[in-house]
N, C-alpha and C positions, 0 to 999 in steps of 0.2 A: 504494500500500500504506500509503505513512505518514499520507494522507486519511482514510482506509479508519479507522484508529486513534484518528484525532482525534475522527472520526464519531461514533465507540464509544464513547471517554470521554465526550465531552459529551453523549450520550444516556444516556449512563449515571448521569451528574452530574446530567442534569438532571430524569431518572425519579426517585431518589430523592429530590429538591427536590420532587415531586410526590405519591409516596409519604408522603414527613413532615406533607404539609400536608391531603392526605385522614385521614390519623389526627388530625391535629388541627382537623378542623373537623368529624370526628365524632362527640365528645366535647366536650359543654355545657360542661363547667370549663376544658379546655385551651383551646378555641375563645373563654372568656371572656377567659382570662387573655391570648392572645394578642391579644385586640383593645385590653385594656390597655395591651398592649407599644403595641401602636401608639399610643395615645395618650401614652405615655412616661409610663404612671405601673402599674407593675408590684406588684401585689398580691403576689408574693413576694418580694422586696425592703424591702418596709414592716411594721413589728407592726402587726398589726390586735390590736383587745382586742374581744374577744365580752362581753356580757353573760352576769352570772349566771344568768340565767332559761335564756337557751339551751345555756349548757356545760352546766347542771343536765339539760336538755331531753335533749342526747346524752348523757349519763352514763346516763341510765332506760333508754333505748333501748337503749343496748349492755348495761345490765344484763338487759332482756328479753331480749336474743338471749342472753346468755350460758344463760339461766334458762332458756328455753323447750323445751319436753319432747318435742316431734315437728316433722315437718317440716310440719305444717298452722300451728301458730305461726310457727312461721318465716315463713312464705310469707304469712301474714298481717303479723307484721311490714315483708315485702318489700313488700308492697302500701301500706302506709301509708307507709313511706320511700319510695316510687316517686311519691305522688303531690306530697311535702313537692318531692320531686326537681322533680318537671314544674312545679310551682307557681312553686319560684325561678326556672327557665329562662325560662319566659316574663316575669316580673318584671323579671329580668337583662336581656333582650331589650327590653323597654319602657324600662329605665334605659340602656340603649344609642339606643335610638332619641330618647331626649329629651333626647343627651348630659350625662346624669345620672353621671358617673363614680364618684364617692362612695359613690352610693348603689352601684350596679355593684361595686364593688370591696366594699364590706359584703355584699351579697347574694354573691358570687362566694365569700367568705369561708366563710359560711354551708353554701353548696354541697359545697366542699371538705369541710368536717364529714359532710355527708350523702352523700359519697362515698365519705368512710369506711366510714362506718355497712353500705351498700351491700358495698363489699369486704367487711368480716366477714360480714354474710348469707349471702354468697357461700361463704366460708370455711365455715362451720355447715352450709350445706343439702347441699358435696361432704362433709361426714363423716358425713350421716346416708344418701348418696347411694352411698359407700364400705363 
């Protein structure tokens, strides 16, 4: 019986160990940020400083979502941030494979921004969806 429990905890323990790490390698940013962990230089830990040109870049952006008057802009804006998205991931991916970390952890940065952007979309197109 008390085999029987140990069984259970550690299956249990060690499903959710399994559980954590399918969410997080299904998602480009956590999956980035985690490979940084592993190389022990952790992109949230560090100031990153974005250039002008790009905080400028998502200020417009979120000013168009805020602005945008139906859900066909919207979803055009989704489109354009979706493809900004897949461009970094593969970049990010290339700066991982050339153990580019620097560049990786900028690019990773970058993301985070355009993950935001993403969530508000999201936000906007359930209130017109609502």
């Amino acid at each position: 019986m008390r085999a029987l429990q140990t069984e259970k905890g550690f299956s249990l323990e060690h499903s959710a160990i399994v559980n954590r790490a399918y969410v997080t390698l299904q998602k480009p940013l956590a999956r980035g940020l985690y490979m940084l962990r592993l190389s022990e230089d952790d992109l949230e830990h560090k100031v990153q400083t974005a250039t002008s040109n790009f905080l400028h870049e998502i200020l417009e952006v979120n000013e168009a979502i805020l602005e945008a008057d139906s859900p066909d802009e919207v979803a055009v804006l989704a489109a354009g941030n979706q493809a900004k998205v897949d461009d970094l991931v593969h970049c990010i991916s290339d700066a991982f494979e050339q153990g580019d970390y620097v560049l990786a952890k900028e690019l990773l940065m970058r993301l985070k921004y355009y993950s935001n952007v993403d969530d508000k979309i999201k936000e906007v197109l359930q209130k017109y969806a609502g």
